[in-house]
DRENMI-752989 format. One record per residue: residue number from 1; residue in three letters; x, y negated, z negated of N, C-alpha, C, O in turn. Coordinates in steps of 0.1 Angstrom, whole numbers. Each point is the difference from the previous one (the first is absolute). Example, Ala and Ser with C-alpha at 12.3 -4.5 7.8 and 13.67 -1.06 7.14 Angstrom:
BEGIN
R  pos  code  neast  nnorth    nup  caeast  canorth   caup  ceast  cnorth    cup  oeast  onorth    oup
R    1   Ala    132      57    -78      -9      -12      0      9     -12      0     10       0     -7
R    2   Ser    -14     -11     14       9      -11      0     -8     -11     -8      5     -11     -1
END
This chain:
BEGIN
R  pos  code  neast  nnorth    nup  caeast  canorth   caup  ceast  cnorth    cup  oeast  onorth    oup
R    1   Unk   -174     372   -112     -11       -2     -9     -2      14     -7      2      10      6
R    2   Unk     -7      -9    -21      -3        7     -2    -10      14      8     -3       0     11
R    3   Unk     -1      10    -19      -4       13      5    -21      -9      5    -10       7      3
R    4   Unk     10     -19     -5     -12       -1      9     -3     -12      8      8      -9     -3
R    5   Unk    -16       7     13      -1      -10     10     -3     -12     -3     -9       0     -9
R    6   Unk     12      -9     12      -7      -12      0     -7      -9     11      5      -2     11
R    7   Unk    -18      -4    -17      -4       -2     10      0     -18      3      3      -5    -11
R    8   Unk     -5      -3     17      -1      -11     -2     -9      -8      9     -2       5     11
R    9   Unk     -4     -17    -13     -14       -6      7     -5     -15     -7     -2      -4    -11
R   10   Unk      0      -2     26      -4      -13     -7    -13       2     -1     -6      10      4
R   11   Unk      1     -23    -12      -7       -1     -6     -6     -11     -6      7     -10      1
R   12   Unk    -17       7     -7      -4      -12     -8      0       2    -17      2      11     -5
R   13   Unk     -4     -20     -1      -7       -1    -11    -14       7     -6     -2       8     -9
R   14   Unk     -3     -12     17     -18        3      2      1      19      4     -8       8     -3
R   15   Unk     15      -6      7       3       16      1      4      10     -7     -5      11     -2
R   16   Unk     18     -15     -4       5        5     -7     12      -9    -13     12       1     -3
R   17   Unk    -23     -11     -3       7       -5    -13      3       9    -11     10      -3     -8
R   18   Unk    -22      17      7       6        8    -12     15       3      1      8      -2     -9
R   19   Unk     -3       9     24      10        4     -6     14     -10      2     11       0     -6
R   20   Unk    -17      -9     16      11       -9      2      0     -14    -16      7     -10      1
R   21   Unk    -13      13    -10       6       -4    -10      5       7     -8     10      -4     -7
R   22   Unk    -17      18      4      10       11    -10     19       0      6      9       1     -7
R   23   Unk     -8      -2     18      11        0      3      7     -11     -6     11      -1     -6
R   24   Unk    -21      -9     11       5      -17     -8      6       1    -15     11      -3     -5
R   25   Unk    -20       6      1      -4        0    -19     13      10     -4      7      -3     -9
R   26   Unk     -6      13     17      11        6     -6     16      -3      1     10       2     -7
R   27   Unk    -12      -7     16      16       -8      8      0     -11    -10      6      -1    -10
R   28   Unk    -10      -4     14      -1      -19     -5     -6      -3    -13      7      -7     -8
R   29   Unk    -19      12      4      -2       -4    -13      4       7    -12      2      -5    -11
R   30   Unk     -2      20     13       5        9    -10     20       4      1      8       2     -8
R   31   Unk    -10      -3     20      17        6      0     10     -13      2     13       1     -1
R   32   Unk    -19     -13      5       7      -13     -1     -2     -12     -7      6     -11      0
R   33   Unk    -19      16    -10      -2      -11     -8     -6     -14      6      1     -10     -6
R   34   Unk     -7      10     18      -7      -11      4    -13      -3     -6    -10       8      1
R   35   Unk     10     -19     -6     -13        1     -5    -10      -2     13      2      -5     11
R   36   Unk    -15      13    -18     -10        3      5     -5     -12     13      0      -1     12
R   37   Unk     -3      -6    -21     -10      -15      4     14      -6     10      0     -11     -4
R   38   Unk      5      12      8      14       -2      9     -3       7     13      0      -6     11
R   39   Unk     -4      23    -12       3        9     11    -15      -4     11      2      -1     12
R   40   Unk    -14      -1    -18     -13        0     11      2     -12      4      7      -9     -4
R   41   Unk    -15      10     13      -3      -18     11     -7       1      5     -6      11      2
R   42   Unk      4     -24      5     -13       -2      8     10       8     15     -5       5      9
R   43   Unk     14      -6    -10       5        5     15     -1      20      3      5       5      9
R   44   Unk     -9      -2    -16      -2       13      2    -12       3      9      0       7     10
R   45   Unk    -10     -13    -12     -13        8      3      1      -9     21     -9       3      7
R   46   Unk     18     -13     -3       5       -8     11     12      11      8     -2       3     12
R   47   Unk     12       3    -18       9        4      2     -1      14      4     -9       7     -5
R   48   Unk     19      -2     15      -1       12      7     12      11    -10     12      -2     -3
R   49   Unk    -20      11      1      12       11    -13     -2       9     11     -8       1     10
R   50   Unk     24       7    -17       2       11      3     -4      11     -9     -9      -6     -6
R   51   Unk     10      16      2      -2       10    -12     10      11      4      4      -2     12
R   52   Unk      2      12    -17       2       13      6     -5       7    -14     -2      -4    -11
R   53   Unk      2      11     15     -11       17     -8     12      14      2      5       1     12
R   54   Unk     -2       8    -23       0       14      4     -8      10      6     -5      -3     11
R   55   Unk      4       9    -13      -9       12      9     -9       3    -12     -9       9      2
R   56   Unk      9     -15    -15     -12        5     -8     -6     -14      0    -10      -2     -8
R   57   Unk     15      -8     15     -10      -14      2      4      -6     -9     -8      -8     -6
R   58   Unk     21       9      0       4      -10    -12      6      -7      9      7       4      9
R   59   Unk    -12     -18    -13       8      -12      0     16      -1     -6      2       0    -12
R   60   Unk      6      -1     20      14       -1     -3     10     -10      2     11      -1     -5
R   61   Unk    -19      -9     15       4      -16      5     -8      -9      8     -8       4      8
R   62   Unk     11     -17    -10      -7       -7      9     10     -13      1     12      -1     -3
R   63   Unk    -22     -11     11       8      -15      5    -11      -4      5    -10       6      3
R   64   Unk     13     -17     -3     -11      -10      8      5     -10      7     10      -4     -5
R   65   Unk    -15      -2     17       2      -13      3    -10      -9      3     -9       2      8
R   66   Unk      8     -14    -16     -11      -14      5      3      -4     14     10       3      5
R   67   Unk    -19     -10      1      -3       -5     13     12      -3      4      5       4     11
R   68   Unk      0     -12    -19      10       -9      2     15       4      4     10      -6      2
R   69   Unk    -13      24     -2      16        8      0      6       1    -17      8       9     -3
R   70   Unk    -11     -15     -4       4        3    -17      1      13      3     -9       5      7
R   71   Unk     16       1    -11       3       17     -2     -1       1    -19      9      -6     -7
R   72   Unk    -20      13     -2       8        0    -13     -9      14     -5     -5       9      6
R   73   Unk      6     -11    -19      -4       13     -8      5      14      7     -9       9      3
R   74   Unk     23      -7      0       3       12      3      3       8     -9      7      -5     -9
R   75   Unk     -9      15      8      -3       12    -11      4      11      3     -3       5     11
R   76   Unk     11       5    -22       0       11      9      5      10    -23      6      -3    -10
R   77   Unk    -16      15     16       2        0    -18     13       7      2      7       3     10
R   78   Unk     -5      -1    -22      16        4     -3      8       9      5     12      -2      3
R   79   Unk    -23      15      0       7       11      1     -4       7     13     -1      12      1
R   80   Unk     -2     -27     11       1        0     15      8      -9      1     -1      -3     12
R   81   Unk     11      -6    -18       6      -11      4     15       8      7      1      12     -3
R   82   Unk      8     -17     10      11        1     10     -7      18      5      4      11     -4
R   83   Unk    -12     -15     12      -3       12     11     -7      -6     15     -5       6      9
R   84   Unk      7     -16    -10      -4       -6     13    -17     -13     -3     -4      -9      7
R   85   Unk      0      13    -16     -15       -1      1     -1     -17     -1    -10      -6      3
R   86   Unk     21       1     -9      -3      -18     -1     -1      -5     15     -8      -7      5
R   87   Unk     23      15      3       3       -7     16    -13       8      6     -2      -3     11
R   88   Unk     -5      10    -16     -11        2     12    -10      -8     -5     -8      -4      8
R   89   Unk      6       1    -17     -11      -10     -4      4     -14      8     -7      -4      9
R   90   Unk     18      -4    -15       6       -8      8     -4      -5     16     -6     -10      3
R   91   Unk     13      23      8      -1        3     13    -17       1      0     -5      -1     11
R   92   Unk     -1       2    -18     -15        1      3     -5     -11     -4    -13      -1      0
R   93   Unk     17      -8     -4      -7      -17     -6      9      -9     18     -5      -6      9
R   94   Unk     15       8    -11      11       -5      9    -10       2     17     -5      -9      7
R   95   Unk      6      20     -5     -12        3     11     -8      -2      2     -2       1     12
R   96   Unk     -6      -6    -20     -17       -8     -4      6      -8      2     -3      -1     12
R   97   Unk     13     -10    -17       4      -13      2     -1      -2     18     -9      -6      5
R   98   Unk     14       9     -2       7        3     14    -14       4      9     -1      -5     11
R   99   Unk     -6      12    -15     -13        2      9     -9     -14     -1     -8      -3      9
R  100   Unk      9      -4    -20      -8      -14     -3     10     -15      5     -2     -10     -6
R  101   Unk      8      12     13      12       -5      3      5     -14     -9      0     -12      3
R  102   Unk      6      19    -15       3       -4     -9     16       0      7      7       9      6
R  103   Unk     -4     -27    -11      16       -2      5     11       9    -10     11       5      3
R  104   Unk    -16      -6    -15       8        7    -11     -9       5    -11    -13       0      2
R  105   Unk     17       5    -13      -2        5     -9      8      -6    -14     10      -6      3
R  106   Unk    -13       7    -15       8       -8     -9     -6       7    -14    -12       3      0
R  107   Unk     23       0    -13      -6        6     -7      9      -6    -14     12      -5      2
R  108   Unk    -16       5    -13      10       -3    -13      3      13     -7     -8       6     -7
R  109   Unk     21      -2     10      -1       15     -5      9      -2    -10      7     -11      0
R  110   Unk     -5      22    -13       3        1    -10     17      -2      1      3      -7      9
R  111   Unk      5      11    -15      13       -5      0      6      14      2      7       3      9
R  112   Unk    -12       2    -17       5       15      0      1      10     16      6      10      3
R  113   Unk    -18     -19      5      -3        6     12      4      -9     14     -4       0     11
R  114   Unk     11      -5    -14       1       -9      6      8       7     15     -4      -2     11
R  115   Unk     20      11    -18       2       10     16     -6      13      5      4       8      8
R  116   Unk    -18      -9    -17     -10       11     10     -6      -9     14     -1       4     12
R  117   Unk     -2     -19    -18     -12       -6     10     19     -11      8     -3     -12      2
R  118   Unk     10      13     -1      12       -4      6      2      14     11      0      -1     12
R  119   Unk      1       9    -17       1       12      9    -13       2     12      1       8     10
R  120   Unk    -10     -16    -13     -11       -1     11      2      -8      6     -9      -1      8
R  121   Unk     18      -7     -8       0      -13      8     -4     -13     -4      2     -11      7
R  122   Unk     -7      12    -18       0      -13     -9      7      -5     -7      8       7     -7
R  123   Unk     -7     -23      7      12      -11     -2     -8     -12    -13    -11      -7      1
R  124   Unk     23      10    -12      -1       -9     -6     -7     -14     -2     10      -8      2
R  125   Unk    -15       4     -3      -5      -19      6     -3     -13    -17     -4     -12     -1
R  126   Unk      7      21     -8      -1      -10    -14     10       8    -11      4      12     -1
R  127   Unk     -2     -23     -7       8        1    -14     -9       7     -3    -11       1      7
R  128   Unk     17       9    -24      -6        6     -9     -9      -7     -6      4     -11     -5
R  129   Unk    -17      15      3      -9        0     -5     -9      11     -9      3      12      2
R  130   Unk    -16     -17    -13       0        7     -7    -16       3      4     -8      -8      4
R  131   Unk      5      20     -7     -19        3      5     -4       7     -8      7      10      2
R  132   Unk    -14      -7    -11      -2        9    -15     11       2     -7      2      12     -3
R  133   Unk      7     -21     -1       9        9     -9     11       5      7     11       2     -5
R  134   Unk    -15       0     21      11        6      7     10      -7     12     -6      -7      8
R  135   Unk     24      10     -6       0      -10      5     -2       9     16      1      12      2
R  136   Unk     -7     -27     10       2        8     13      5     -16     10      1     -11     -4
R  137   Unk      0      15     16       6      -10     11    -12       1      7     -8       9     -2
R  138   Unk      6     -20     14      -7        5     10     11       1     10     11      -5      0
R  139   Unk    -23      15     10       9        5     13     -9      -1      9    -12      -3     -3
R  140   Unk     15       5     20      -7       -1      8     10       6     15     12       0      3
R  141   Unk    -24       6      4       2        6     12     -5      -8     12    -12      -2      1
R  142   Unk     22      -3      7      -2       -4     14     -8      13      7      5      12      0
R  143   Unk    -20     -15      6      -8       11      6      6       2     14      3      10      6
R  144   Unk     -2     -24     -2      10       -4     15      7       1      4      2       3     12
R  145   Unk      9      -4    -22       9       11      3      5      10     -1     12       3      4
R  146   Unk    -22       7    -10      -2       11      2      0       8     10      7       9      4
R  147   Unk    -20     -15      0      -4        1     13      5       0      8     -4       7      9
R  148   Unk     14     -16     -6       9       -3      7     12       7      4      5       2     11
R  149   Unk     -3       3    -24      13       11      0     -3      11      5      9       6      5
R  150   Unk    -23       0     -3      -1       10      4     -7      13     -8     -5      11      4
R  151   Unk      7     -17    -15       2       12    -13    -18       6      0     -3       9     -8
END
């Protein structure tokens, strides 16, 4: 990683929505073109986020997951992306899963990303499909057998 720390921490809605949507807004609606009225929901203010922050408290990424194990809105801005900071966000929703004893986890990730969230252990489960404009698959993680393996 770059010359400063990152820190990371779950969280709610109700806590920390400022910065866990500037991160949003800038990923997804400014730098991917998703329209606005697309990115909010009723499932935010339900769902458990992560955030990570630098050492001056900027917001630099986040993720969330609904009750249900949905893993989505993972975020990470530009110029922290391939330094590790997606798989630790990931490994920190994945864990939550697993402490709520959630059998799996399941997410619709973008096309482009698809052997970041394969490289974690997630497996393909639908044809291409389209979600703003963009194309993505869903995927999903066996929790059980995870567990199982040892890992």
């Amino acid at each position: 990683m770059k010359d400063m720390n990152l820190h990371i921490k779950k969280t709610s809605w109700d806590e920390n929505s400022e910065p866990l949507s500037s991160v949003r807004r800038k990923v997804f609606i400014e730098e991917q073109q998703v329209p606005e009225a697309l990115e909010w929901d009723e499932f935010d203010p339900v769902s458990i986020h992560i955030l990570v922050t630098d050492d001056n408290d900027t917001p630099v990424a986040t993720g969330r997951m609904k009750t249900d194990g949905h893993i989505g809105r993972m975020a990470v801005l530009k110029e922290h992306r391939n330094q590790g900071v997606g798989t630790a966000i990931l490994q920190q929703l994945i864990n939550y899963a697993i402490q709520q004893d959630l059998k799996k986890v399941y997410l619709h990730a973008q096309v482009s990303a698809l052997t970041f969230y394969e490289k974690q252990g997630f497996k393909v489960y639908s044809d291409e499909f389209m979600d703003a404009g963009i194309p993505h698959k869903s995927m999903q993680l066996d929790l059980q057998a995870l567990e199982n393996s040892g890992i």
